[in-house]
C-alpha positions in Angstrom: 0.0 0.0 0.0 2.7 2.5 1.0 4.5 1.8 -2.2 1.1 3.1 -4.0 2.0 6.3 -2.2 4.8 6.8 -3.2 3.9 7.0 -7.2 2.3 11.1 -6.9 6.0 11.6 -4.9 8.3 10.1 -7.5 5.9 12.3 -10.4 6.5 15.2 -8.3 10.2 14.8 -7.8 11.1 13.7 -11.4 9.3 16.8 -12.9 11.0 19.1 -10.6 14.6 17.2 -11.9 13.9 17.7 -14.8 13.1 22.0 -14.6 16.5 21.4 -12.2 18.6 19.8 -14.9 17.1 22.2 -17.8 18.7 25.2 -15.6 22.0 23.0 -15.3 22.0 22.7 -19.1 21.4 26.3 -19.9 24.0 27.1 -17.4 26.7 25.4 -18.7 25.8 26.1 -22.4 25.7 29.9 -21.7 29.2 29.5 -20.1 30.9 27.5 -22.5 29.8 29.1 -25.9 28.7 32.6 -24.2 25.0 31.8 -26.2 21.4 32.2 -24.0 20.2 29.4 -25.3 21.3 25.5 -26.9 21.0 25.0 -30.5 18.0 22.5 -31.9 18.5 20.2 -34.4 16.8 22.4 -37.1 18.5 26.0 -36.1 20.5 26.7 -38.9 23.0 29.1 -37.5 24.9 26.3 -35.4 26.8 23.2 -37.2 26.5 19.9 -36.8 28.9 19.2 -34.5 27.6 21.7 -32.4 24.0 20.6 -32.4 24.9 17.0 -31.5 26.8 18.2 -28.7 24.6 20.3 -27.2 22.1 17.6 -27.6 24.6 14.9 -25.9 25.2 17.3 -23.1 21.5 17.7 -22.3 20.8 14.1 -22.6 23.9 13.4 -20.0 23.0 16.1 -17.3 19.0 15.2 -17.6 20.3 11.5 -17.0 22.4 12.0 -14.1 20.3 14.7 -12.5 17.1 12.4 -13.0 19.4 9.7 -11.2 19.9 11.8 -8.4 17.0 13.0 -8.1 15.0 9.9 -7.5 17.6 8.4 -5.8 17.1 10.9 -3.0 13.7 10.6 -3.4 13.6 6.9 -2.7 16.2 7.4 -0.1 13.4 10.2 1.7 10.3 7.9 1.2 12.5 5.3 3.2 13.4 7.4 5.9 9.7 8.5 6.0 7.7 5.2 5.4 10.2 3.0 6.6 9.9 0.8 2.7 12.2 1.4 -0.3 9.7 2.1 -3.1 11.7 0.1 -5.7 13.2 -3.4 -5.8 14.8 -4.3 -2.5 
């Protein structure tokens, strides 16, 4: 039952990582090419190279901050409820 619980908590907490690791990206866009904002694929004033990047940056910092992010998650359901939400 407390497992069922803990579904509207992980939602909550990934959507929050994910506005977190959007601000990350930005971040360390901005301060690496000096631009506001990362190239998409179809902008046509950044290369190829460039594009991919950006897109292979995003993808890695979304990953890891998703990670940590429902990592601590899990970790403060346990310390709440007492059960690890996932596989034991």
């Amino acid at each position: 039952m407390t497992k069922l619980l803990y579904k509207p908590v992980s939602l909550a907490v990934s959507a929050l990582g994910g506005v977190l690791a959007g601000l990350i990206s930005k971040q360390i866009w901005k301060r690496a090419t000096g631009r506001e904002d990362t190239p998409t694929a179809t902008d046509r004033a950044y290369s190829w190279r460039q594009v991919v990047l950006a897109a292979a940056v995003q993808g890695a910092i979304f990953g890891a901050v998703k990670a940590a992010v429902d990592r601590a998650g899990a970790s403060g359901y346990r310390k709440a409820t007492g059960d690890w939400p996932g596989e034991e």
